[in-house]
PDB file of N, CA, C and O in Angstrom:
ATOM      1  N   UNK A   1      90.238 -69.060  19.693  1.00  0.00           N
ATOM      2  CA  UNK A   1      88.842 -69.009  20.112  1.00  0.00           C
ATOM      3  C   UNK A   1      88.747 -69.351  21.592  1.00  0.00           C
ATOM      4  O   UNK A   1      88.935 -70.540  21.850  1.00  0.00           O
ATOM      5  N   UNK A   2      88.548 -68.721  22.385  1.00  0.00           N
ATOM      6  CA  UNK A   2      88.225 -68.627  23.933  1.00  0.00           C
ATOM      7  C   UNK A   2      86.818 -69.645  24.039  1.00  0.00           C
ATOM      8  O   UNK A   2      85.699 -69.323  23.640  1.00  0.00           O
ATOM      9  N   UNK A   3      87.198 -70.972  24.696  1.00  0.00           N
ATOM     10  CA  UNK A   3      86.288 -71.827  25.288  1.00  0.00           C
ATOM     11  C   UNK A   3      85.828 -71.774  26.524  1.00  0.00           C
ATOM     12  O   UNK A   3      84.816 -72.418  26.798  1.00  0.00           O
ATOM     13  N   UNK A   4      86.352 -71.152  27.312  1.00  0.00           N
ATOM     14  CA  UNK A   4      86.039 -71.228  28.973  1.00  0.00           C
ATOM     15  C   UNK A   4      84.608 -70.851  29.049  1.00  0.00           C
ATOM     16  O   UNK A   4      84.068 -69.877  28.524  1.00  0.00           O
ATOM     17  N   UNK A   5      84.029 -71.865  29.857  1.00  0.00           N
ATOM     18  CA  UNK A   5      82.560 -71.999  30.413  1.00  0.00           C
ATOM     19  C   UNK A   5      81.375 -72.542  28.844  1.00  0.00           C
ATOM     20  O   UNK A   5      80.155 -72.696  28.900  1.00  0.00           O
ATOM     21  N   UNK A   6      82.072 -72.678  27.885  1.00  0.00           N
ATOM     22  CA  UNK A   6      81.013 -73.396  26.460  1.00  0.00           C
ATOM     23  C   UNK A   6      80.259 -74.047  27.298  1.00  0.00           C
ATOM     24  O   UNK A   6      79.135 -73.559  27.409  1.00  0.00           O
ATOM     25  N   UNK A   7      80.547 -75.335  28.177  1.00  0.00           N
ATOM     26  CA  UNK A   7      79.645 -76.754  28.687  1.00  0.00           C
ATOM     27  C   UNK A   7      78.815 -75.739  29.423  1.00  0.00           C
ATOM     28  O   UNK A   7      77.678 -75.689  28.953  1.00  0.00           O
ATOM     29  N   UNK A   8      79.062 -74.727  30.651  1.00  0.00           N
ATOM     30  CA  UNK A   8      78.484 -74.262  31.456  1.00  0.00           C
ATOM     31  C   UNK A   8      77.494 -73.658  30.637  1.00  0.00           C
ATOM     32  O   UNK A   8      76.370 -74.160  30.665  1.00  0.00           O
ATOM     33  N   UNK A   9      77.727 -72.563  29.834  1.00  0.00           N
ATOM     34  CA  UNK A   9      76.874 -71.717  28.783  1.00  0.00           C
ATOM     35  C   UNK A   9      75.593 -72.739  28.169  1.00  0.00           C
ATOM     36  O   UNK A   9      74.387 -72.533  28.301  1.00  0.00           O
ATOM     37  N   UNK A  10      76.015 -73.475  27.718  1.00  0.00           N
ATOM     38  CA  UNK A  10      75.188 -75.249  26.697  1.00  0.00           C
ATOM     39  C   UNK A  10      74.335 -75.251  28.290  1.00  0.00           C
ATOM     40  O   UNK A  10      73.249 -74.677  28.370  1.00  0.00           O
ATOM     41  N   UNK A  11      74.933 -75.935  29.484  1.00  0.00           N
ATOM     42  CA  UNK A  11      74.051 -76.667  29.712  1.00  0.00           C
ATOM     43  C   UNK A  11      72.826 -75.980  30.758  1.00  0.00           C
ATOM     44  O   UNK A  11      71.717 -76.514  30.788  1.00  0.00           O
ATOM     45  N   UNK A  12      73.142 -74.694  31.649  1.00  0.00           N
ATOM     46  CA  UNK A  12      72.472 -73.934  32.619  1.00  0.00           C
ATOM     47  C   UNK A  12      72.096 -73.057  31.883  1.00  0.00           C
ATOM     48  O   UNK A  12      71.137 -72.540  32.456  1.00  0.00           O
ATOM     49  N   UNK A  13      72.390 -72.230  30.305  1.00  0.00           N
ATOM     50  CA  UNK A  13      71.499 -71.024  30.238  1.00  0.00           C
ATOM     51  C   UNK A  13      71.517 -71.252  28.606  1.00  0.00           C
ATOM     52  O   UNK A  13      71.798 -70.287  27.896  1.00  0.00           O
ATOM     53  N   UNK A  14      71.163 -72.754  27.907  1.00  0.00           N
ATOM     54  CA  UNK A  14      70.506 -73.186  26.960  1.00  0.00           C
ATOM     55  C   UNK A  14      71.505 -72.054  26.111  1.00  0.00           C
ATOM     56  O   UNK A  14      71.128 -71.146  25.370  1.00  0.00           O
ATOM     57  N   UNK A  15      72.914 -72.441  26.491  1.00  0.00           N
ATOM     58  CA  UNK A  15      73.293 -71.287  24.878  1.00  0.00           C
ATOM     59  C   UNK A  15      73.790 -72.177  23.584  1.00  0.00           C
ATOM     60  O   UNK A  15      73.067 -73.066  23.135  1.00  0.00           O
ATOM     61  N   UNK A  16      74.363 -72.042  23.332  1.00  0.00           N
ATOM     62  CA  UNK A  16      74.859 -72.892  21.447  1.00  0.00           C
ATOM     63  C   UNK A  16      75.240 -74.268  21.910  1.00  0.00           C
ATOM     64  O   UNK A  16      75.508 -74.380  23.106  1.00  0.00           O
ATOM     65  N   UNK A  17      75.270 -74.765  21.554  1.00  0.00           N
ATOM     66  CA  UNK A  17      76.295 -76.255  21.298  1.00  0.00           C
ATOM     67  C   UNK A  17      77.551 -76.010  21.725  1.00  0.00           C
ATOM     68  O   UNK A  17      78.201 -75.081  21.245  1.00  0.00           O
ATOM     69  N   UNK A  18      77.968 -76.705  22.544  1.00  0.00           N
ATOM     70  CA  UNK A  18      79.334 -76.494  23.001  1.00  0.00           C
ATOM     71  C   UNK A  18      80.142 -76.935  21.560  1.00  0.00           C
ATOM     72  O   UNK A  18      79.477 -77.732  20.898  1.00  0.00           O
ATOM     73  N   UNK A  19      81.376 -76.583  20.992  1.00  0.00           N
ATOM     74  CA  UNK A  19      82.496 -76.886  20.008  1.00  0.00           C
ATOM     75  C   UNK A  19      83.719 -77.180  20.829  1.00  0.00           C
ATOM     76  O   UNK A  19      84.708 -77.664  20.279  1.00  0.00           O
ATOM     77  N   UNK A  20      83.710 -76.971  21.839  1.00  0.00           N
ATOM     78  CA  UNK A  20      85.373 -77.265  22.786  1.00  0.00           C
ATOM     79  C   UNK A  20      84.850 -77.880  23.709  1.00  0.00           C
ATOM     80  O   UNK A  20      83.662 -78.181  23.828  1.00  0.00           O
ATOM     81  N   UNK A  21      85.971 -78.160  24.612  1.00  0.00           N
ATOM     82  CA  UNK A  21      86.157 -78.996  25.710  1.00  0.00           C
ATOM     83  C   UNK A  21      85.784 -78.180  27.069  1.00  0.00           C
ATOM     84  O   UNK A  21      85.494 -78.717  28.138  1.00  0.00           O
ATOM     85  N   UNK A  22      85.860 -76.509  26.776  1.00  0.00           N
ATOM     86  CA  UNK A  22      85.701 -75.847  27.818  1.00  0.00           C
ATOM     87  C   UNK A  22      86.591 -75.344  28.440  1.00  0.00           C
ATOM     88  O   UNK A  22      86.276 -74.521  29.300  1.00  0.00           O
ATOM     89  N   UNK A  23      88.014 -75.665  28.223  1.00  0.00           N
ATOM     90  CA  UNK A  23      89.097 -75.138  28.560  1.00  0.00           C
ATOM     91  C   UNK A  23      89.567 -73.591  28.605  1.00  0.00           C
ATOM     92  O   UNK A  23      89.013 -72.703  27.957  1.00  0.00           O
ATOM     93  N   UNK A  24      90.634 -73.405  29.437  1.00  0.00           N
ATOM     94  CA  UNK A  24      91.110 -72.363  29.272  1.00  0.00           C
ATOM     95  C   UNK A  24      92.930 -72.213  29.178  1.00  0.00           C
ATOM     96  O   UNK A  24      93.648 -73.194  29.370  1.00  0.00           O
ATOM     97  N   UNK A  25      93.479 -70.844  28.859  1.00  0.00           N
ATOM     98  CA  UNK A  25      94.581 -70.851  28.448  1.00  0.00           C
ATOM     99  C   UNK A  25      94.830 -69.931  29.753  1.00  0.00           C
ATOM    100  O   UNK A  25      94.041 -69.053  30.100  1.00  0.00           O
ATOM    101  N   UNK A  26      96.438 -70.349  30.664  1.00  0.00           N
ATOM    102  CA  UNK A  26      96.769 -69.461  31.422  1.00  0.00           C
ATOM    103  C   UNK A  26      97.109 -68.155  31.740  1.00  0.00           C
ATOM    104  O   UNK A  26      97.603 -67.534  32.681  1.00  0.00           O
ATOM    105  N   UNK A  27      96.550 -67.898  30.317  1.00  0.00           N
ATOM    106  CA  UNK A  27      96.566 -66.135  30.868  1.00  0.00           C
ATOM    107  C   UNK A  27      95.230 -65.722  30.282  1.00  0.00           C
ATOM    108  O   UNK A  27      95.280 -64.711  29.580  1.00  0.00           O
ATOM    109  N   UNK A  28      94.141 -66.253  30.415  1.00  0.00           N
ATOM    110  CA  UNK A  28      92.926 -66.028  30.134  1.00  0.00           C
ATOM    111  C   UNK A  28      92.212 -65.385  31.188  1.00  0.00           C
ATOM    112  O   UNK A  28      92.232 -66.032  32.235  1.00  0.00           O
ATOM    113  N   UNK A  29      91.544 -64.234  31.233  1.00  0.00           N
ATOM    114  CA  UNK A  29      91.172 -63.418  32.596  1.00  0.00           C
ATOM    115  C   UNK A  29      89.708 -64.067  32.870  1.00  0.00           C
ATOM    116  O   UNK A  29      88.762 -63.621  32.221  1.00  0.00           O
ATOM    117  N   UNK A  30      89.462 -65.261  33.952  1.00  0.00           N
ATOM    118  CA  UNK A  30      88.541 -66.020  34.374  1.00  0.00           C
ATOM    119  C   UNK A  30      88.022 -65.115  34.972  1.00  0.00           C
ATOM    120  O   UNK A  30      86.827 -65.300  34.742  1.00  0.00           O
ATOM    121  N   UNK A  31      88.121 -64.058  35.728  1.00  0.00           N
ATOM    122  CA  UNK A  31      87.419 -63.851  36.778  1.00  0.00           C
ATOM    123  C   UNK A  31      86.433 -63.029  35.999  1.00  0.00           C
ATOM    124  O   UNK A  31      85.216 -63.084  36.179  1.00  0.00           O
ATOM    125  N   UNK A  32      87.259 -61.979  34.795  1.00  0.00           N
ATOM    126  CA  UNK A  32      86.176 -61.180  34.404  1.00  0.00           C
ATOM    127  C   UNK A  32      85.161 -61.715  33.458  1.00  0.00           C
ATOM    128  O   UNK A  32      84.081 -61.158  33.263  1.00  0.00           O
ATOM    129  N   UNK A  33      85.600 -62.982  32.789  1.00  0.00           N
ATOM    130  CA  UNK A  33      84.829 -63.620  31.996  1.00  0.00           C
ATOM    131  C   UNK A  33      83.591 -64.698  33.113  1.00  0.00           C
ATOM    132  O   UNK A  33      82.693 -65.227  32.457  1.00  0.00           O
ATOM    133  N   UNK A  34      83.575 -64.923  34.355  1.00  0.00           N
ATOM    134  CA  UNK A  34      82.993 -65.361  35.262  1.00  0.00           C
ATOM    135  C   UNK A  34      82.013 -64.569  35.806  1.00  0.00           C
ATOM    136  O   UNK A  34      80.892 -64.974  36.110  1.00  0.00           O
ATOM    137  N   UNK A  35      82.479 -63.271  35.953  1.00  0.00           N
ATOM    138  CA  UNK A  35      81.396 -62.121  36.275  1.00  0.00           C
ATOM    139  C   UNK A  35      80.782 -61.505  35.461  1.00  0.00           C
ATOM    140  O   UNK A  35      80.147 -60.514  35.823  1.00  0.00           O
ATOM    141  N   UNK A  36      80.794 -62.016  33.782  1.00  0.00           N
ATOM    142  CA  UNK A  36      80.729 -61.553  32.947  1.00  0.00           C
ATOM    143  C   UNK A  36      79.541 -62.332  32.794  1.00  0.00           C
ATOM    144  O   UNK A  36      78.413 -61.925  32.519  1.00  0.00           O
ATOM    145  N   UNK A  37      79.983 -63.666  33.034  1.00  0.00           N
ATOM    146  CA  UNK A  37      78.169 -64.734  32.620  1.00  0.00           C
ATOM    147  C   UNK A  37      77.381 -64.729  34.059  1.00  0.00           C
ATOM    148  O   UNK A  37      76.158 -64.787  33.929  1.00  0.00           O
ATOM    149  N   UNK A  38      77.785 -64.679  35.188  1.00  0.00           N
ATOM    150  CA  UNK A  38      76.968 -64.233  36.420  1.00  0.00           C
ATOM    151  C   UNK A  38      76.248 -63.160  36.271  1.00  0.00           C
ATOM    152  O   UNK A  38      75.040 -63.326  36.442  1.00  0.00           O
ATOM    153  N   UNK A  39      76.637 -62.009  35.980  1.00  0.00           N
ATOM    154  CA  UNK A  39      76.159 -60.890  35.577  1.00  0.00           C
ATOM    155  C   UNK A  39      74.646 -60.845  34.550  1.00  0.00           C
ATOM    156  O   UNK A  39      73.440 -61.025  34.718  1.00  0.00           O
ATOM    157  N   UNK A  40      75.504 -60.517  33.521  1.00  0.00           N
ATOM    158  CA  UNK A  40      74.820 -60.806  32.054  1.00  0.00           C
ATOM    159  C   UNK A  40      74.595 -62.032  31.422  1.00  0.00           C
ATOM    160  O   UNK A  40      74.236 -62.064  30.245  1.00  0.00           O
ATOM    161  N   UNK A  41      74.758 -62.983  32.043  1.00  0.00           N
ATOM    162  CA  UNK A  41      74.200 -64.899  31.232  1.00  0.00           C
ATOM    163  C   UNK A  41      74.493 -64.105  30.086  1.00  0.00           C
ATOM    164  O   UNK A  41      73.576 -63.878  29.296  1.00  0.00           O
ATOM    165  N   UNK A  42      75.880 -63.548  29.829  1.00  0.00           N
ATOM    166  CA  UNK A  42      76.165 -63.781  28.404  1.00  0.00           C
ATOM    167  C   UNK A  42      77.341 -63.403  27.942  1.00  0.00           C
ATOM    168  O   UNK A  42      77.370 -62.181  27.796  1.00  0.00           O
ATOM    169  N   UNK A  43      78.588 -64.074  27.571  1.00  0.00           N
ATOM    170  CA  UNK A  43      80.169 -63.888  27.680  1.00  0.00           C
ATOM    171  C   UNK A  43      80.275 -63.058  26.405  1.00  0.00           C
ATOM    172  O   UNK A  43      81.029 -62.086  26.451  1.00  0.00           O
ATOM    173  N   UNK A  44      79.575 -63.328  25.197  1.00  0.00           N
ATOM    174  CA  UNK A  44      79.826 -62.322  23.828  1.00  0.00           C
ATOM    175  C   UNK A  44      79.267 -61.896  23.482  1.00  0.00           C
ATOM    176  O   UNK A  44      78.209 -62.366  23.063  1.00  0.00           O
ATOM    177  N   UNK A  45      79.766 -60.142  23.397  1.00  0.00           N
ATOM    178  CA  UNK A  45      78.693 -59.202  23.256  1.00  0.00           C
ATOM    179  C   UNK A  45      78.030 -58.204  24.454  1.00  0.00           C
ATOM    180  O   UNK A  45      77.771 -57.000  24.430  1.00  0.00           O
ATOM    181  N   UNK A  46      77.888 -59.112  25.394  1.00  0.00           N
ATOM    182  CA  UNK A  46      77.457 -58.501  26.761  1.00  0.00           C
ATOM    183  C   UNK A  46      78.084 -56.901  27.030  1.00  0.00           C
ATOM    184  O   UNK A  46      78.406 -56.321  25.992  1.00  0.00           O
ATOM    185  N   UNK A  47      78.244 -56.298  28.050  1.00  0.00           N
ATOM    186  CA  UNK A  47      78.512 -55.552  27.873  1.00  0.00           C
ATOM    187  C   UNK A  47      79.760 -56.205  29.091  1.00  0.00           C
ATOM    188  O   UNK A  47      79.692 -57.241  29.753  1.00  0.00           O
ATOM    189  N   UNK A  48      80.839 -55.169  29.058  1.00  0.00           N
ATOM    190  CA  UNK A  48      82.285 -55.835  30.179  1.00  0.00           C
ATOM    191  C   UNK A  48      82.109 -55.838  31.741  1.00  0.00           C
ATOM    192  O   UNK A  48      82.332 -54.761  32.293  1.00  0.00           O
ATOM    193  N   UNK A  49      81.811 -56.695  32.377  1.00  0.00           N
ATOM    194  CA  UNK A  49      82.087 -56.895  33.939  1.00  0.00           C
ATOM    195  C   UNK A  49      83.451 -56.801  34.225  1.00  0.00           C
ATOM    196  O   UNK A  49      84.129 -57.222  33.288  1.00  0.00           O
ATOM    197  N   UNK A  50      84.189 -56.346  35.311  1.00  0.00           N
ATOM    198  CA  UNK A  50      85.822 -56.358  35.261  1.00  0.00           C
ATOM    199  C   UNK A  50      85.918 -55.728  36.684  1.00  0.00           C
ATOM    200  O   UNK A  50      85.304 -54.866  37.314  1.00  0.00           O
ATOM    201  N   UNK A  51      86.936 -56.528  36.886  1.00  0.00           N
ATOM    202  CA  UNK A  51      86.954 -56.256  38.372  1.00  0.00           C
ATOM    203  C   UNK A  51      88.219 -55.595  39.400  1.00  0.00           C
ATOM    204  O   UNK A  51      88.473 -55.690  40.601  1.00  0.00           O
ATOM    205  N   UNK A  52      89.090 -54.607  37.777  1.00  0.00           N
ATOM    206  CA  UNK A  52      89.406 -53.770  37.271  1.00  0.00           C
ATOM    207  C   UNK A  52      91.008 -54.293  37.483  1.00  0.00           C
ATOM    208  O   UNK A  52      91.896 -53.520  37.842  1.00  0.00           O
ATOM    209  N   UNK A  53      91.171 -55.347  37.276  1.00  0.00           N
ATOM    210  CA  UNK A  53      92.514 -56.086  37.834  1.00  0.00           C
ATOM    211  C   UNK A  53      92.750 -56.292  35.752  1.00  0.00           C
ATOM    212  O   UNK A  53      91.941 -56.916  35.065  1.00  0.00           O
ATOM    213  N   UNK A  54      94.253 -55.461  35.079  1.00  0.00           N
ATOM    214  CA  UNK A  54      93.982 -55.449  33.584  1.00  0.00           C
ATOM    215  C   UNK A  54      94.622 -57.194  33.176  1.00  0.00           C
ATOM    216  O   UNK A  54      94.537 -57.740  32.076  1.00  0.00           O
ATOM    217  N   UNK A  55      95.348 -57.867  34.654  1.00  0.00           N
ATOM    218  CA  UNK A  55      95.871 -58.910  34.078  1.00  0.00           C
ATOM    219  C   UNK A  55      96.960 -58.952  34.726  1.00  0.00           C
ATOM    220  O   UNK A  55      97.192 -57.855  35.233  1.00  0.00           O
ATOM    221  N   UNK A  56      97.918 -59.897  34.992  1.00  0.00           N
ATOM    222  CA  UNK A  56      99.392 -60.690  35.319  1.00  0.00           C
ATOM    223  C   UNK A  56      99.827 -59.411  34.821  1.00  0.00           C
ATOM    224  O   UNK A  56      99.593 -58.546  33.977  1.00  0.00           O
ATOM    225  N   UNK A  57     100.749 -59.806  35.991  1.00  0.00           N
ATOM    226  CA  UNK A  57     101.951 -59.112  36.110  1.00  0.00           C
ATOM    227  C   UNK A  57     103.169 -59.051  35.183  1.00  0.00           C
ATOM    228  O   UNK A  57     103.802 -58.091  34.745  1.00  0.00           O
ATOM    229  N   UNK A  58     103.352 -60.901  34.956  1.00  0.00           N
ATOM    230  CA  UNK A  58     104.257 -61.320  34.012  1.00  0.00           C
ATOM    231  C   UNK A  58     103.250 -62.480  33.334  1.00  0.00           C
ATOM    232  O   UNK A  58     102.907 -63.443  34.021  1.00  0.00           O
ATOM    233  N   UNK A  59     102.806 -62.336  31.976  1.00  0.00           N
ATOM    234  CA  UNK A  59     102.409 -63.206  31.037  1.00  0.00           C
ATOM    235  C   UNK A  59     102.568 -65.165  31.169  1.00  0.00           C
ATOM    236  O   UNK A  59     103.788 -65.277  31.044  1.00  0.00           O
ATOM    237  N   UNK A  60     102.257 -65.988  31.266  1.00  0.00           N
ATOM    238  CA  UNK A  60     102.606 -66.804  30.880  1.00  0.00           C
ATOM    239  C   UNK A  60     103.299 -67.247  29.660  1.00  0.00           C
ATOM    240  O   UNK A  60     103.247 -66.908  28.478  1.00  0.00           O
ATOM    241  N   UNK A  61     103.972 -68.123  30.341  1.00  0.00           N
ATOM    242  CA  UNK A  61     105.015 -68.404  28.709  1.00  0.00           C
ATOM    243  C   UNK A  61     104.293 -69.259  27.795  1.00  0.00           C
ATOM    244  O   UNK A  61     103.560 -70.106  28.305  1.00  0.00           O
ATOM    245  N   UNK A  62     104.367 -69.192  26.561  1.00  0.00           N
ATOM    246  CA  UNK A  62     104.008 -70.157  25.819  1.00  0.00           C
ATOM    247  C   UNK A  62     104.388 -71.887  25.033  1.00  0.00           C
ATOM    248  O   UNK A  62     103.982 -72.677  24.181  1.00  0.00           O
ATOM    249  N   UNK A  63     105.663 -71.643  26.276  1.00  0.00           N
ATOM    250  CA  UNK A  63     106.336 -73.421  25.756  1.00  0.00           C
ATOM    251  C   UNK A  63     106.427 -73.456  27.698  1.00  0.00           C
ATOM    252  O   UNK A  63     106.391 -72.559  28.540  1.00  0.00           O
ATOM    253  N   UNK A  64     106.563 -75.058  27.790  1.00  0.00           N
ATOM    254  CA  UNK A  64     106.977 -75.654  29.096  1.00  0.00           C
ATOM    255  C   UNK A  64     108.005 -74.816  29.762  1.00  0.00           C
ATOM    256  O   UNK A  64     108.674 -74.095  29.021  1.00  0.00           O
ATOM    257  N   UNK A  65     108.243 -74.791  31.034  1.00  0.00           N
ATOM    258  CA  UNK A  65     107.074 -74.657  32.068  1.00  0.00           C
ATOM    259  C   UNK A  65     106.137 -73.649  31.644  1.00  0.00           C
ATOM    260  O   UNK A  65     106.602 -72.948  30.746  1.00  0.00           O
ATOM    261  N   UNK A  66     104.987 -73.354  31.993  1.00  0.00           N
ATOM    262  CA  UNK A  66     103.748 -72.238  31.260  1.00  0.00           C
ATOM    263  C   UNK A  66     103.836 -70.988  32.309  1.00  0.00           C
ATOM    264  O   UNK A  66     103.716 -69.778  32.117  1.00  0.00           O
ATOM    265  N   UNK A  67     104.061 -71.652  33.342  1.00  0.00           N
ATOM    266  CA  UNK A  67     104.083 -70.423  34.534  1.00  0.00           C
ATOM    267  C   UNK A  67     104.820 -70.056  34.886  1.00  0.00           C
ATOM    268  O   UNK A  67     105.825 -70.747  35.054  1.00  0.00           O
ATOM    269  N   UNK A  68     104.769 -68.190  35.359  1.00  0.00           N
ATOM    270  CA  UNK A  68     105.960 -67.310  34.728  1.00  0.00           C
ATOM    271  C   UNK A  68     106.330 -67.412  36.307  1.00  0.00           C
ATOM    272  O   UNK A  68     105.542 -67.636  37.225  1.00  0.00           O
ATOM    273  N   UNK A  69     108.186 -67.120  36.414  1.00  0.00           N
ATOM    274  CA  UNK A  69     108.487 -66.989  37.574  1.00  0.00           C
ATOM    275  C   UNK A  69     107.770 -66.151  38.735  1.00  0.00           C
ATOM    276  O   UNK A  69     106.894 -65.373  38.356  1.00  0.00           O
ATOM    277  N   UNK A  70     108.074 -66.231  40.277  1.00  0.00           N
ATOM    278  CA  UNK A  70     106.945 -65.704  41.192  1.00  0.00           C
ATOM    279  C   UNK A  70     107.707 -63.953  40.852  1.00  0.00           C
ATOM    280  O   UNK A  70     108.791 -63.802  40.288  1.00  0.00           O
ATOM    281  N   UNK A  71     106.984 -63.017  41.266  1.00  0.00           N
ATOM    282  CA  UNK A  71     107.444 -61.497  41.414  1.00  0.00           C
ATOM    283  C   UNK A  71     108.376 -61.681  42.317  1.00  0.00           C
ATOM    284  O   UNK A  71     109.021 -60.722  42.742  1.00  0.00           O
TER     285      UNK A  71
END
């Protein structure tokens, strides 16, 4: 379940109850989910903001270290 911006959503545009901490996972695409509630004040459902970048190059890993070597 994708938390990034819950507190922000809860507390500037009166949306649900936050359930998380607000966090995000390092390969979570912030920018389009950022232009996504700038846009449309609304991350699910909205329609897609994207700023046509599909994502990393190389994935983050999922055990220690998280971040993938440089290109």
């Amino acid at each position: 379940m994708a938390s990034y911006l819950d507190l922000e959503r809860e507390a500037f545009l009166g949306g649900p109850p936050h359930a998380t901490c607000g966090g995000r996972t390092p390969n979570e695409d912030v920018t389009d989910e950022t232009l996504a509630l700038l846009v449309t004040a609304n991350r699910d459902g909205g329609p897609a903001i994207t700023q046509g970048v599909a994502g990393p190059t190389q994935p983050a890993r999922t055990a220690f270290p998280y971040l993938a070597p440089p290109n």
